[in-house]
VEXSE-185601 format. One line per 2 residues: for each residue x, y, z of C-alpha. Coordinates in nm, 4 decimals. Example, Ala and Ser with C-alpha at 12.3 -4.5 7.8 and 13.67 -1.06 7.14 Angstrom:
1.2300/-0.4500/0.7800 ~ 1.3670/-0.1060/0.7140
***
This chain:
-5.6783/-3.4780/5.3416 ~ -5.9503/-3.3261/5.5058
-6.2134/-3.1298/5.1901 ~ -6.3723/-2.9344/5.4166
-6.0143/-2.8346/5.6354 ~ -5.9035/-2.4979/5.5297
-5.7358/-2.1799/5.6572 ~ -5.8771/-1.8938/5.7231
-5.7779/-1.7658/5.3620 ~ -5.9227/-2.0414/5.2217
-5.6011/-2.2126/5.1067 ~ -5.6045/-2.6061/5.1623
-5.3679/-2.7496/5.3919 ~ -5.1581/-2.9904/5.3788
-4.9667/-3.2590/5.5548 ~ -4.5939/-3.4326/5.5204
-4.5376/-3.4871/5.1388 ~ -4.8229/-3.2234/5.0383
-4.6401/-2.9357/5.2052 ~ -4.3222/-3.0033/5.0478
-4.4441/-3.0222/4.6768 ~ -4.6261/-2.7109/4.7614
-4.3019/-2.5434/4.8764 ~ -4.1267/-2.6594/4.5523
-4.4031/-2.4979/4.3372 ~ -4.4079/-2.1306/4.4833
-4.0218/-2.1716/4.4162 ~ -4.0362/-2.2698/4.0700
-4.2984/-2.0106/4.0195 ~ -4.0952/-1.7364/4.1654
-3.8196/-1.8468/3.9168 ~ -4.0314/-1.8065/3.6109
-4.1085/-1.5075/3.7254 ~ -3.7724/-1.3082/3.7629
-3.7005/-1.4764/3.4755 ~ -3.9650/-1.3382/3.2844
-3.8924/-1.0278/3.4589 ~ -3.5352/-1.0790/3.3150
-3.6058/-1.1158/2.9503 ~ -3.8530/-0.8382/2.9569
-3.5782/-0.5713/3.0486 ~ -3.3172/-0.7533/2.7817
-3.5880/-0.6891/2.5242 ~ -3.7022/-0.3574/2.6543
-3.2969/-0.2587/2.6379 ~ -3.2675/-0.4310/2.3199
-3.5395/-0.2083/2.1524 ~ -3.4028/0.1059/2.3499
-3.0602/0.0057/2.2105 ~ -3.1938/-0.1023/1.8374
-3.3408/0.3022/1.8075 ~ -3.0246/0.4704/1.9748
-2.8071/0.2765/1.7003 ~ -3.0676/0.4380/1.4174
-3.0986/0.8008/1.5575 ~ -2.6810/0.8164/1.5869
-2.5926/0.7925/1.2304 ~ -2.4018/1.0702/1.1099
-2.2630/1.1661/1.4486 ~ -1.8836/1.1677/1.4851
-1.8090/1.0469/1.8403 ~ -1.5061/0.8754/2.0181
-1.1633/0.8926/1.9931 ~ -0.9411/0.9840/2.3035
-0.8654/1.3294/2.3506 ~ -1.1387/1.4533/2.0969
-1.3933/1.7442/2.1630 ~ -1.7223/1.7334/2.1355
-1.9045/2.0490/2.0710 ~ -2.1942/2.2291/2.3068
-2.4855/2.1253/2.0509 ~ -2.3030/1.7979/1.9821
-2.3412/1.7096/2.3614 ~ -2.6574/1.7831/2.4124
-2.7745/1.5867/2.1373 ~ -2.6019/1.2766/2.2592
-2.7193/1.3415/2.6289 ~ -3.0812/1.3809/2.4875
-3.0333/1.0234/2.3220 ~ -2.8783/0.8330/2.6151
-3.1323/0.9751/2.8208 ~ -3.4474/0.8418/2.6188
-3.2244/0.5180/2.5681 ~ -3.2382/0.4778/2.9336
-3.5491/0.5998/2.9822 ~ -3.6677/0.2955/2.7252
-3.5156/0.0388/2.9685 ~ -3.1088/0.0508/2.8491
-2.8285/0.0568/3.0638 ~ -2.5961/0.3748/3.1262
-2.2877/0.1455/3.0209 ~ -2.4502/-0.0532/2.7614
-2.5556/0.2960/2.5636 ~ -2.2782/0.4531/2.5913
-2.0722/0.1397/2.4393 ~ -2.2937/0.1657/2.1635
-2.2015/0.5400/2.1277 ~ -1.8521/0.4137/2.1670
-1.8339/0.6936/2.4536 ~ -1.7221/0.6011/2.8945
-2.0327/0.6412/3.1266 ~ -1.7576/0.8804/3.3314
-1.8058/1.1214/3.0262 ~ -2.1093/1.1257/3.0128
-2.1130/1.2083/3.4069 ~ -1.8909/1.4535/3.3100
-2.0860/1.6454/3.0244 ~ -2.3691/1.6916/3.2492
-2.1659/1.8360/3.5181 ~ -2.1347/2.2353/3.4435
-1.8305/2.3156/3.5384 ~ -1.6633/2.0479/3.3547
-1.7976/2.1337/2.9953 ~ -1.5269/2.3243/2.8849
-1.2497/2.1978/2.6735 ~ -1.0028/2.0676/2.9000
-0.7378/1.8827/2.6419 ~ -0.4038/1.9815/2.7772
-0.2780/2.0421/2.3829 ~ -0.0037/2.2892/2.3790
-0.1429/2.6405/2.2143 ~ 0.1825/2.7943/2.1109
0.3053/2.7620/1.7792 ~ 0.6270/2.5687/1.7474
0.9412/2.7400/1.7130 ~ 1.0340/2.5355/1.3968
0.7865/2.6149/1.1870 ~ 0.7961/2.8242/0.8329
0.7250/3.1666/0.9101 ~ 0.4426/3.3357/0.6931
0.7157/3.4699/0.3824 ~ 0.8185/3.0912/0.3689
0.5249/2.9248/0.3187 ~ 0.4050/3.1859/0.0668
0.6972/3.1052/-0.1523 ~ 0.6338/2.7270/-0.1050
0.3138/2.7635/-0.2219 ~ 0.3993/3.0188/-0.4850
0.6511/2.7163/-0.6124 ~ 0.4348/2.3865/-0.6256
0.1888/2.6109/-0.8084 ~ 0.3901/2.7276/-1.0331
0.4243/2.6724/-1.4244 ~ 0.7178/2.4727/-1.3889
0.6576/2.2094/-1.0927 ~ 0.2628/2.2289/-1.1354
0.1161/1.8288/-1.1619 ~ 0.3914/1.6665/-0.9496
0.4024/1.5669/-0.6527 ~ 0.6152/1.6948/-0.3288
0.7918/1.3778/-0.3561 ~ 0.9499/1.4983/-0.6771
0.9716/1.8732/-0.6150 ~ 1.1659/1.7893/-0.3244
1.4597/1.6349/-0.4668 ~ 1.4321/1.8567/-0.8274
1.4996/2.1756/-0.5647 ~ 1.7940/1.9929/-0.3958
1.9457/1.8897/-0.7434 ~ 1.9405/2.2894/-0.7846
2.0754/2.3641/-0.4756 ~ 1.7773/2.5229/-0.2812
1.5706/2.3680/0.0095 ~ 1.2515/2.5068/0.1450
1.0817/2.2640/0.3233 ~ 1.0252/1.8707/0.3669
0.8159/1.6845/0.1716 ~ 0.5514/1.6383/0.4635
0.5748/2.0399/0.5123 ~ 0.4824/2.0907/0.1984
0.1763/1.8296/0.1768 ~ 0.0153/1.9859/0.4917
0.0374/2.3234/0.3446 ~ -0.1242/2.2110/-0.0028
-0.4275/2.0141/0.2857 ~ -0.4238/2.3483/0.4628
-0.4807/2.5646/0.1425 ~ -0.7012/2.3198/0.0082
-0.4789/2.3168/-0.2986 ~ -0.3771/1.9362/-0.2790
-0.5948/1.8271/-0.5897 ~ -0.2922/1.6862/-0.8255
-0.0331/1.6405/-0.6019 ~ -0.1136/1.3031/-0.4077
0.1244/1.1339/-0.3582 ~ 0.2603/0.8219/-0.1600
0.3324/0.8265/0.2094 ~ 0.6288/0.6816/0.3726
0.8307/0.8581/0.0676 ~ 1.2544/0.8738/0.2007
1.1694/0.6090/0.4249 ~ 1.3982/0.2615/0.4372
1.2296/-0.0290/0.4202 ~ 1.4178/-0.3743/0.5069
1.4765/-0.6021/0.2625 ~ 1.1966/-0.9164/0.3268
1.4339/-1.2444/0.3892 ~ 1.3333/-1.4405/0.1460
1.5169/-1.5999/-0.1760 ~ 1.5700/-1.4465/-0.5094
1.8084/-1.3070/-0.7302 ~ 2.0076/-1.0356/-0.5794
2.1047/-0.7875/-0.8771 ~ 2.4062/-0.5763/-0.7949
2.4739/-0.4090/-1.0884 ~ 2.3055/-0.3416/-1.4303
2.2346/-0.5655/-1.6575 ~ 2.2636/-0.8659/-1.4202
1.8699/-0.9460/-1.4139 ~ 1.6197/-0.8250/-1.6742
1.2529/-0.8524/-1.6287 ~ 0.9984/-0.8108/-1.8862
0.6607/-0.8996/-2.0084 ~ 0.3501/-0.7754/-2.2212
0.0842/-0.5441/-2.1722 ~ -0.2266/-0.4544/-2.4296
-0.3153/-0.1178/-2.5513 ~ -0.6501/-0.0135/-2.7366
-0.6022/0.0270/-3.1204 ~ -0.7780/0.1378/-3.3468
-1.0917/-0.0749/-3.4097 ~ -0.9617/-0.2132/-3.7206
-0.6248/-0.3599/-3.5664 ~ -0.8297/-0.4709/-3.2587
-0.5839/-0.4700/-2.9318 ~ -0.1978/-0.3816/-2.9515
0.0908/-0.5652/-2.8224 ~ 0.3715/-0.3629/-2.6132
0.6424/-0.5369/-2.5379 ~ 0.9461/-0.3880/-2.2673
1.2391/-0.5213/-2.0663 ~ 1.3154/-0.2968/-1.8053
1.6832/-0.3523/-1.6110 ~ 1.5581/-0.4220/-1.2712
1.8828/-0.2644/-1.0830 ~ 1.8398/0.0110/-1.3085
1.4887/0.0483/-1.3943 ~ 1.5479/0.1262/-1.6857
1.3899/0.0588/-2.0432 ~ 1.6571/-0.1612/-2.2262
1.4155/-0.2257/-2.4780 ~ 1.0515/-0.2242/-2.6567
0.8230/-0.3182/-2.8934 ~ 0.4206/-0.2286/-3.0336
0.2815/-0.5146/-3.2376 ~ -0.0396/-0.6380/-3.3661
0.0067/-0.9847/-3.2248 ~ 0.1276/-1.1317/-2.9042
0.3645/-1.4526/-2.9943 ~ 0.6718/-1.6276/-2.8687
0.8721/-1.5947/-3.2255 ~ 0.8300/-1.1949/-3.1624
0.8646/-1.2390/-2.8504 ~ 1.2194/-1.4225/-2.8691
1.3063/-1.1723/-3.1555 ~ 1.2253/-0.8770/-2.9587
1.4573/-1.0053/-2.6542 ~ 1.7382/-1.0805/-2.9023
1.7240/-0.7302/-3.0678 ~ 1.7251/-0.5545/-2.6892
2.0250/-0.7327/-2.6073 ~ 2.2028/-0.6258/-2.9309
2.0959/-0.2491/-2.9277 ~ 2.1952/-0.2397/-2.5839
2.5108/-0.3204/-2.6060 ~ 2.5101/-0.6021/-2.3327
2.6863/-0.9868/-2.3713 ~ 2.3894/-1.2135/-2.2635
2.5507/-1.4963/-2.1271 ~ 2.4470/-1.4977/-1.7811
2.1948/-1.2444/-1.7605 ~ 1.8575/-1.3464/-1.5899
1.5541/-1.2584/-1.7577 ~ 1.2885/-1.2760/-1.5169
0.8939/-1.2859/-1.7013 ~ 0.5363/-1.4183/-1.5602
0.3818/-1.7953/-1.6972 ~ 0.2512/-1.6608/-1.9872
0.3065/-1.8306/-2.3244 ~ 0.4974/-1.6193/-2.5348
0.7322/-1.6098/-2.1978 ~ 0.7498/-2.0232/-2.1995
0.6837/-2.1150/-2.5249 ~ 0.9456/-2.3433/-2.7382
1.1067/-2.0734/-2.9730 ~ 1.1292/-1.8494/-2.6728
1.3470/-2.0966/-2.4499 ~ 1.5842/-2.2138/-2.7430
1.6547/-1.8320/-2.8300 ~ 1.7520/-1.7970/-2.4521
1.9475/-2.1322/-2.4426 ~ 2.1210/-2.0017/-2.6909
2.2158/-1.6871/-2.6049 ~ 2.3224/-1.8049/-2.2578
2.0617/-1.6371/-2.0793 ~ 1.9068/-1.8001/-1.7629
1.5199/-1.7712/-1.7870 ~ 1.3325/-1.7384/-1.4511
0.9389/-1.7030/-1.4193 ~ 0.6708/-1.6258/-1.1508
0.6055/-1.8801/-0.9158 ~ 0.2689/-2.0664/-0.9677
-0.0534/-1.8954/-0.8414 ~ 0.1702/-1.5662/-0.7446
0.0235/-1.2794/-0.9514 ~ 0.2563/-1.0483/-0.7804
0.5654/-1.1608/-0.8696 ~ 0.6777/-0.9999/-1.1748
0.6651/-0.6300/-0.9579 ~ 0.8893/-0.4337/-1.1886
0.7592/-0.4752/-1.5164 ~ 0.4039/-0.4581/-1.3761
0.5052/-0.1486/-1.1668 ~ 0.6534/-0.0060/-1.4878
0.3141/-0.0787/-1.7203 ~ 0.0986/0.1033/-1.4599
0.3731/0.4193/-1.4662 ~ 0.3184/0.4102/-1.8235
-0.0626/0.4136/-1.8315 ~ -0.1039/0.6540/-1.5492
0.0441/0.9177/-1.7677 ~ -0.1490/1.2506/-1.8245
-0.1094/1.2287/-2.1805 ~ -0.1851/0.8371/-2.2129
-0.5131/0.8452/-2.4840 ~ -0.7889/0.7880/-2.2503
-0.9783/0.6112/-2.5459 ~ -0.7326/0.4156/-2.8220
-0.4670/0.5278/-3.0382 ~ -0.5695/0.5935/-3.3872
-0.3203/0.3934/-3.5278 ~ -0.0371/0.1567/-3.4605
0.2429/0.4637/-3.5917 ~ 0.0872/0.6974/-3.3161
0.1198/0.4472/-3.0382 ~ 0.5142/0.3495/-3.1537
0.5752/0.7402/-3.1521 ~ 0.3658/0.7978/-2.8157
0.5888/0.5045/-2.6690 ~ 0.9217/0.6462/-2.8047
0.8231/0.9455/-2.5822 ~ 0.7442/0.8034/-2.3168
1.0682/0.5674/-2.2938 ~ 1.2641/0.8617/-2.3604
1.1091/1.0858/-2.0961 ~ 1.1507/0.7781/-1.8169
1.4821/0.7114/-1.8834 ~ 1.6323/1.0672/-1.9193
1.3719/1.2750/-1.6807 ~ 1.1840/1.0386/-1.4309
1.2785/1.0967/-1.1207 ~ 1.1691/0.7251/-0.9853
1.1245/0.6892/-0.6067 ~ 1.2609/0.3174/-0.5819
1.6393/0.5049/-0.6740 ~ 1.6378/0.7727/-0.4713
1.4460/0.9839/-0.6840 ~ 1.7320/1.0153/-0.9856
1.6518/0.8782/-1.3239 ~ 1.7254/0.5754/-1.4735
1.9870/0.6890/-1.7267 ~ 2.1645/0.8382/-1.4060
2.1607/0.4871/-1.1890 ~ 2.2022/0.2774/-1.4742
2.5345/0.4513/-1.6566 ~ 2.6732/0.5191/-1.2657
2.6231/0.9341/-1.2479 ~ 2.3917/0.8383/-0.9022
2.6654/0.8909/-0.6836 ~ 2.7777/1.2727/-0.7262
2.4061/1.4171/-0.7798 ~ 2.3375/1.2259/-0.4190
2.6242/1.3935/-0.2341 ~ 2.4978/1.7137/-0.3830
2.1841/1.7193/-0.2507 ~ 2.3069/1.5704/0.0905
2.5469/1.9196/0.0828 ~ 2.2261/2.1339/0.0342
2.0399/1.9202/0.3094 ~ 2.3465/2.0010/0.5326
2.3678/2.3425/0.4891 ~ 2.0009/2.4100/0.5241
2.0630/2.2391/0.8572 ~ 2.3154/2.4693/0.9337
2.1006/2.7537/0.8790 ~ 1.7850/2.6325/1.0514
1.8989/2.3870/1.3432 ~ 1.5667/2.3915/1.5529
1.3561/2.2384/1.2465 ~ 1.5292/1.8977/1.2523
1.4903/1.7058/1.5678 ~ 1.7219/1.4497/1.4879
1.9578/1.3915/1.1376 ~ 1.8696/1.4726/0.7996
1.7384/1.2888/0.5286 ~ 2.0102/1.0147/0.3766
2.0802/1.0347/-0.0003 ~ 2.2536/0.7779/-0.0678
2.2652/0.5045/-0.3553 ~ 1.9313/0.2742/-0.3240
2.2141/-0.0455/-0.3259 ~ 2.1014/-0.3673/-0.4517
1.7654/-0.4811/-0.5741 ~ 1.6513/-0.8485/-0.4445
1.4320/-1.0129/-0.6600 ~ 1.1989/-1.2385/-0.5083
1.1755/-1.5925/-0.6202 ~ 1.0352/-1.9283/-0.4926
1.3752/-2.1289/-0.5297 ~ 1.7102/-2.0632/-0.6993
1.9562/-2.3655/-0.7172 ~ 2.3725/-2.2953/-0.7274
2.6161/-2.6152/-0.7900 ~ 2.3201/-2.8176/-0.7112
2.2408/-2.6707/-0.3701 ~ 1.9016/-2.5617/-0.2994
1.8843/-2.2332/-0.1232 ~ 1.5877/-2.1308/0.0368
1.5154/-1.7630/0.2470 ~ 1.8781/-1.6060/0.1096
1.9443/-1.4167/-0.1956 ~ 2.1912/-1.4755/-0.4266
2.3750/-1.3154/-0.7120 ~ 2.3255/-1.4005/-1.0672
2.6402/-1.6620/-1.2113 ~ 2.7430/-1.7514/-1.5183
2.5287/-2.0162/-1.6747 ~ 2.7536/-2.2902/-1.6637
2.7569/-2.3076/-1.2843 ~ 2.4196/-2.3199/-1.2187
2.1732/-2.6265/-1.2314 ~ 1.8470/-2.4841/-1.3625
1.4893/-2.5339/-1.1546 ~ 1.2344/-2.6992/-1.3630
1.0519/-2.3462/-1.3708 ~ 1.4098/-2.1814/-1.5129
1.5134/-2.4625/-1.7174 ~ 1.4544/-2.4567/-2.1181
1.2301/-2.6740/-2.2701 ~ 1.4034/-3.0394/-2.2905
1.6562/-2.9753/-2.0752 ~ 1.8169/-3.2116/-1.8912
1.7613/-3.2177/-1.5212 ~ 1.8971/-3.3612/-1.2017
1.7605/-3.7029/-1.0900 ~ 1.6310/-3.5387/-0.7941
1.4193/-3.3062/-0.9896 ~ 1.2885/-3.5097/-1.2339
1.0784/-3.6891/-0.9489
***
């Protein structure tokens, strides 16, 4: 190459091989370039996008069909337009805002500003007129059904003959009065829920399965915790039998399930008595006072904290009462009397909502059946007088039916029987699982391994 050859710009020439690599350079560098060019808008968007996501907290936005107020607009407007402005993209800020670009097209278009949901404006045709919904309110406020919940005013009114309104009715006009402070309660309520396929013990009457188990109670400081004990018919719910002690143990524990069976009347040969893993539930005493009263003991699967539901479901019934001591009982007489109460008040007036809302006295002695078909008459006639309210039938009161309770495995004859339910059998022809089978026991080859 030639030193002193140049253009007229003063950039060297080259020949052949020098030419190319020159070619490949201004390339490369006109890569770097948009590259660099590239990453500068990502990070100029990125820092545009970083202070949009700050400056919109505490802005409700989204959701189809929603309005957006005047002022509300113009705020977010303000904010995609300095996003943008900072180097963001139309789409990208308005994903962040959670918000289509075409609304934001929209919003700054004036004739389109308006509220143009098509929602129907006209009241419905079924709806309580003004005298109704005065008296509905008038009612759940009243002395009588004041601190429950629609779910049990509901079927208390139909067990007197009257209907006034559904149960959802009534909870949007407590949310509409702003009244709904003591009566939550849960959703779904009336609905009916298929029974899971899975294996168990299907009760089909009373006192064919029994579940039970121990809860603690604050004492007096003295006595330290107390012990209440309750079996609880699980076709039933009801309370076959309690106990408050001063100490948790399997020799109480078997004499407390003795004494149940013999106050309530009930031959245990055969009945299953369903518990958790604890020890009083599995100790030695325990399982030889159920071998020999001919009861079949079943237990929790292991590492399954939710299967015991009916005695735990009871135990948080009980300690959800109003008049439960928020601090301890002052001594163990009060909490025995407090528990009397309580036992007596669930069995005779709880309305519980896994049995159609009658009590357990009512399921458990068989007077379910006519108090159902009474309300169903008063649902039916309040049909009859008010057709347009009900788009389709009413609501069914009818007997809850049996009660499945889950287990891992049950064994019959020596069959295994996994994802069916069965009903409890006699104890002599059924071959025990090691979780069900006393202590010493003998077992099938088979399950021995």
């Amino acid at each position: 190459m030639d030193p002193s050859a140049g253009s007229s710009k003063g950039r060297p020439r080259f020949d052949g091989a020098g030419s190319s690599a020159w070619a490949a350079l201004k390339r490369e560098a006109a890569a770097l370039k948009r590259e660099l060019r590239r990453k500068e808008k990502a990070l100029a968007e990125a820092s545009a996008l970083l202070s949009l996501s700050r400056k919109r907290r505490g802005l409700a936005l989204g959701g189809r069909g929603r309005f957006h107020g005047p002022a509300l607009r113009e705020s977010v407007l303000a904010l995609v337009d300095e996003a943008v402005m900072g180097g963001a993209r139309l789409g990208a800020a308005c994903h962040l805002l959670e918000l289509s670009a075409r609304t934001i097209q929209r919003w700054r278009t004036p004739d389109l500003r308006g509220d143009r949901r098509a929602a129907r404006r006209t009241p419905p045709a079924n709806r309580l007129s003004e005298d109704e919904r005065r008296q509905v309110l008038a009612l759940v406020t009243s002395d009588d059904y004041r601190g429950l919940s629609p779910r049990q005013i509901v079927p208390r009114l139909a067990d007197k003959g009257v209907y006034l309104a559904s149960e959802s009715t009534i909870y949007r006009l407590l949310r509409r009065t702003r009244r709904s402070a003591g009566h939550a309660g849960c959703a779904g309520a009336g609905l009916e829920r298929q029974a899971p396929c899975v294996s168990g013990i299907l009760a089909l009457g009373p006192n064919q399965v029994w579940s039970w188990d121990i809860s603690y109670m604050k004492g007096p400081a003295r006595e330290g915790l107390l012990y209440l004990y309750m079996v609880v018919d699980v076709w039933s719910r009801r309370i076959m039998g309690w106990q408050v002690s001063t100490a948790e143990s399997m020799e109480l524990a078997s004499a407390f399930i003795r004494r149940a069976c013999e106050e309530a009347g009930v031959a245990p040969r055969g009945l299953v008595l369903h518990s958790d893993n604890g020890g009083p539930m599995k100790g030695s005493t325990m399982l030889a006072t159920l071998r020999d009263l001919g009861i079949v003991p079943s237990f929790s699967r292991p590492r399954v904290c939710d299967d015991n539901p009916f005695s735990e479901a009871l135990f948080r019934t009980l300690k959800r009462q109003p008049m439960y001591p928020g601090k301890a009982f002052r001594s163990l007489a009060e909490a025995r009397a407090w528990v009397a109460d309580f036992v007596d008040w669930y069995n005779r007036e709880h309305l519980h909502g896994g049995i159609q809302f009658v009590t357990p006295d009512q399921r458990h002695h068989g007077r379910e059946v006519p108090l159902l078909a009474h309300r169903q008459r008063v649902y039916d006639r309040a049909r009859q007088e008010h057709p347009g309210r009900w788009a389709r039938s009413t609501r069914r009161w009818a007997p809850a039916g049996p009660v499945l309770l889950r287990r891992g495995r049950l064994r019959v004859e020596g069959h295994a029987l996994h994802g069916t339910a069965i009903e409890p059998a006699p104890l002599a022809t059924r071959t025990l699982t090691p979780t069900e089978a006393p202590l010493g026991a003998s077992l099938p080859r088979a399950e021995r391994r």
